[in-house]
N, C-alpha and C positions, 0 to 999 in steps of 0.2 A: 285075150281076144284076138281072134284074127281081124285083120286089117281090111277095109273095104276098097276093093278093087273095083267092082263091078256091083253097079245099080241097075234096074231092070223096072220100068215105071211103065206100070199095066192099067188099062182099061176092058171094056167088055169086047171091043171092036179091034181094039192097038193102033188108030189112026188117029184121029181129032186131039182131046183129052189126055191119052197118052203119050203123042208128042209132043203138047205144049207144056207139059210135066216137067218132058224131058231136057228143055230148052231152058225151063225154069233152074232146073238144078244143073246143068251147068251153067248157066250163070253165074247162080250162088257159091258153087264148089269154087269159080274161078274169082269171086267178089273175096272168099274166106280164104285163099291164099293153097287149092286143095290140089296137084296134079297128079295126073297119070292113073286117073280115073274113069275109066271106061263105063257111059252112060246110054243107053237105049230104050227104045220102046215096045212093045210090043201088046198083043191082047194077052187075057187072063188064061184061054183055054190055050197057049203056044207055051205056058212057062211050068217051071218045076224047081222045084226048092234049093235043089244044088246050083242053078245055073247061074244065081248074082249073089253076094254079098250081102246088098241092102234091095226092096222092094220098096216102089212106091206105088202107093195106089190110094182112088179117091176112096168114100163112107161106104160107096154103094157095091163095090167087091171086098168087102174086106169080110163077108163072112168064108170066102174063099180061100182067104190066107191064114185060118188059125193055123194049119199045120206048119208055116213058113218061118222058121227064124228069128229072122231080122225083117220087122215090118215097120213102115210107115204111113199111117191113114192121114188123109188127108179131107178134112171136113168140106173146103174152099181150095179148087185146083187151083186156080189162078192167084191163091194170096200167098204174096212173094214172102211174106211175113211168117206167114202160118209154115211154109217150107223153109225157110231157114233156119226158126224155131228151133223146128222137128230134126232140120239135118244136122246142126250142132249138139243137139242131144243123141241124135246116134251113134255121133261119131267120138262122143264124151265117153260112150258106155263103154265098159270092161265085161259086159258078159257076151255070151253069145247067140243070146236070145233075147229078144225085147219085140212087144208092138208100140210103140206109139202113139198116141189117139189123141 
């Protein structure tokens, strides 16, 4: 598996939702012990499949992301629970495709 460098947590707009995402996980990256992890935000229609490692994004784009990789849905942006969950199960995986959910 390639190593996750770079996360890329998308919304419809890349402003509200998508940076409190992004605030969310590093946090968590820095609570789970994770560095030199380059984290951003952005909307849906600015991204493309090669440009992050891991995606984050909430229920309501993710019919956007079947072609994408490495995904994580996120039912509840704001639960710190539900994104920790999901980020240690990505970062568990050995393939190089997984959604999430």
């Amino acid at each position: 598996m390639n190593q996750i460098r770079k996360i890329i947590c998308c919304c419809g707009n890349g402003l509200g939702s998508s940076m409190i995402v992004q605030m969310n996980v590093e946090k968590l990256l820095k609570q789970m012990g994770l560095h030199n992890i380059a984290v951003r935000h952005t909307s849906i229609s600015e991204v493309n499949a090669s440009q992050a490692d891991l995606f984050v994004v909430g229920l309501d784009i993710e019919p956007q992301m079947k072609t994408y990789p490495r995904v994580i849905i996120l039912k509840d942006l704001v639960n710190l629970e539900e994104l920790k969950e999901k980020l240690l199960l990505a970062f568990s995986y050995k393939d190089n495709t997984f959604h999430i959910k």
